[in-house]
N, C-alpha and C positions, 0 to 999 in steps of 0.2 A: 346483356342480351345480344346475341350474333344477329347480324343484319336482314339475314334467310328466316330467322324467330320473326322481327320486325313487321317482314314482307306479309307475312303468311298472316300475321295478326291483325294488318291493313289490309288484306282482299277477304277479311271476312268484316269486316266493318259494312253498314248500308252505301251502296256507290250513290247513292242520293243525296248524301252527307258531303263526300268527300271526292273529290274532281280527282281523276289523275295527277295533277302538277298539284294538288293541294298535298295530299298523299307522298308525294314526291322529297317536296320540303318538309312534311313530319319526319318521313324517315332521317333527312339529312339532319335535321336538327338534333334529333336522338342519337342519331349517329355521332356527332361532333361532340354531344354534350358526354356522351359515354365514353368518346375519346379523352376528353379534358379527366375528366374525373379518374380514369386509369391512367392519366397524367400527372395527374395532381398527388394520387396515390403510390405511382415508383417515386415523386420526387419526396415525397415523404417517408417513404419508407428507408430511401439509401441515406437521408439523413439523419433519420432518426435513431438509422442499426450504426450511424456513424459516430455518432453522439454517444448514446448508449454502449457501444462498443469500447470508447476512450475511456467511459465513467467506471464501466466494468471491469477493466483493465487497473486504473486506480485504484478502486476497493482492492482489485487481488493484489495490486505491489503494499501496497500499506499494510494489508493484513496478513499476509502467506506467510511472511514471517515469525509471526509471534502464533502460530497454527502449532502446535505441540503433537499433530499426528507425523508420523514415522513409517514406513519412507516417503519422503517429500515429495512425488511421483504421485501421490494418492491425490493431493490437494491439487496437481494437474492436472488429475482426471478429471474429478468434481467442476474445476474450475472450467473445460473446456462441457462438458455436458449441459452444465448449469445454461453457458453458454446459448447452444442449440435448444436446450428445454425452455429456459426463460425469456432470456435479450430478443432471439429472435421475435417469436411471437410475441409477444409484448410491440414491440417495431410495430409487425404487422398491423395489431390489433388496434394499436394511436393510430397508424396510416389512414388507415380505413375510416375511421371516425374524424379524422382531421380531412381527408377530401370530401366526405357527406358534409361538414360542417362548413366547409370553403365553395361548397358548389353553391351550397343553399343560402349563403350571401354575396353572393354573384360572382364569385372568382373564376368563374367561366368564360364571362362577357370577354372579347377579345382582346382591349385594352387593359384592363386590370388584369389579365393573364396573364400578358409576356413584361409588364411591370414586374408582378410574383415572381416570375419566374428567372428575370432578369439579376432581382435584390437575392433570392436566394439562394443563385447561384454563387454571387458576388462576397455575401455576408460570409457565409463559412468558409471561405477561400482566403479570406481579410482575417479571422479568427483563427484557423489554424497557420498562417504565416506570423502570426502574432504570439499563439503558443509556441511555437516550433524555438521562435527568435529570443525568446522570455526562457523559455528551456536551455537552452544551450548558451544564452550570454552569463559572460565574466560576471562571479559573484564574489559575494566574501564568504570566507569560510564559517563565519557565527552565520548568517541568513543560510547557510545549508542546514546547519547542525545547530538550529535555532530555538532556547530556550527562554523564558525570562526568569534571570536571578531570584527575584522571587517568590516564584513558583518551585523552585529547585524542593524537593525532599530532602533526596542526597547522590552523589555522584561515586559511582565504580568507576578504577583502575583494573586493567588488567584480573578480575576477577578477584583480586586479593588489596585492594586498597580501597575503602570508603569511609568520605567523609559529608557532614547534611550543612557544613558552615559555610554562610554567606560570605563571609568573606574570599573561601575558597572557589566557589562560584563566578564570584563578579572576575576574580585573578584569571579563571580559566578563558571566561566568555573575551576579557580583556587580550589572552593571547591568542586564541583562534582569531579573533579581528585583524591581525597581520596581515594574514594571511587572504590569498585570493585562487579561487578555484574555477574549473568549467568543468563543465557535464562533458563526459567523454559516451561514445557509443559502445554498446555489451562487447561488440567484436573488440574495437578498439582493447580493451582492458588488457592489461599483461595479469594473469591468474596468479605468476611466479610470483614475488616479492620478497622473495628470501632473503637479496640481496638487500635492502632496506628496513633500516630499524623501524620499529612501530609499535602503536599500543591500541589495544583497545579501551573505548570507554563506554557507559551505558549514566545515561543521566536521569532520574525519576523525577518529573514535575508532574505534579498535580495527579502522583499514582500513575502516570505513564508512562515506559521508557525510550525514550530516545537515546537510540542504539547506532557506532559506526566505528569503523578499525580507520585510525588514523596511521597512515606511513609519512617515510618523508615526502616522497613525490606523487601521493595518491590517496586516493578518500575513498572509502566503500563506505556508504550513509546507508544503513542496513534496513533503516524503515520503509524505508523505500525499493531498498535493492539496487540502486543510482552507482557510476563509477565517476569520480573527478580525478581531473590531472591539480595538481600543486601549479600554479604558475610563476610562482618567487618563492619557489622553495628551494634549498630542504627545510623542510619545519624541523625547529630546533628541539631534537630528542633532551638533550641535554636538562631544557628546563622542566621538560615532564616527568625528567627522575627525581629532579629537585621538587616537584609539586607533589610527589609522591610520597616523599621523607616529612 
């Protein structure tokens, strides 16, 4: 409610009731509280479409891949629509009901306000320099491309080599462990790799596949979509022709 509503709703009240300076202070109180609450609701909402934004983002790299519509262009649309139709308001809609629920236990009151607003600002600032740092540090190459032996079904070569033995399994898992990778940025990625030997492989545990083109100096993890640089490489092609015999 605008403040000119407020006025006009206080000079028809009884003046016998209410003093000028009593009048005075309802407005201001209303006033403040209607400021907090549309306070309460941006900071809700920019975190909430911040959140939801990330999570949204993760469904589409996990799943855009294994989408079998053609051309790949279409699952952009959808996905940037879904976007604006759903995430958004959704956002709004928790906003909204998360500052009626934070006024109406006093998160208004001045001191528990610039607490809230203090922690909130603070916590997702600590979380995302936490993902960002968890993202992008040195791993091994089995925690990218991360299965357990015995869940394995069976594992593709190159589209023409499958085998479902454990044994063959634990060999593989045992030599990607060599090996140590980092997340590289989309731009960063060199597309060419023509010059380096590679293989793909697609692994089915538990019915699902985990899918990625191993080169010498580079990882495409396809579940994801992710590029890593090799950092003790070149991964020895050599023994992936021999795992392949």
């Amino acid at each position: 409610m605008s403040k000119d509503k407020l006025e006009k709703m206080l000079e028809t009240m009884p003046q016998t009731n209410l003093t000028p300076e009593k009048k005075k202070q309802m407005l201001d109180s209303v006033m403040q509280h209607s400021g907090k609450s549309k306070g309460l609701y941006m900071i809700f909402f920019i975190l909430l479409l911040l959140v939801n934004s990330y999570l949204y983002y993760l469904l589409y790299r996990n799943f855009a891949h294994f989408v079998p519509w053609h051309p790949h262009y279409i699952v952009d649309i959808i996905y940037v629509l879904l976007f604006f139709i759903a995430v958004i308001p959704v956002s709004a809609f928790l906003s909204e009901k998360l500052a009626i629920y934070a006024i109406k236990k006093g998160l208004g009151n001045g001191k528990y306000f610039k607490i809230f607003i203090t922690v909130i600002i603070i916590v997702p600032i600590l979380l995302f320099t936490f993902m960002i740092f968890n993202d992008y540090r040195e791993k091994g190459l089995e925690d990218v491309i991360g299965f357990n032996t015995a869940n394995v079904d069976y594992i593709i070569i190159n589209d023409d080599v499958k085998t479902d033995k454990m044994e063959h399994a634990e060999a593989l898992k045992d030599f990607l462990s060599q090996y140590r990778v980092k997340k590289m940025k989309d731009r960063e990625w060199d597309g060419d790799v023509s010059n380096e030997k590679g293989f793909r492989i697609t692994i089915y545990s538990n019915g699902k596949p985990i899918s990625a083109s191993i080169y010498e100096n580079h990882l495409h993890y396809k579940n994801s979509g992710e590029y890593y640089k090799v950092l003790n490489g070149p991964i020895d092609m050599e023994w992936i022709e021999e795992f392949q015999q």
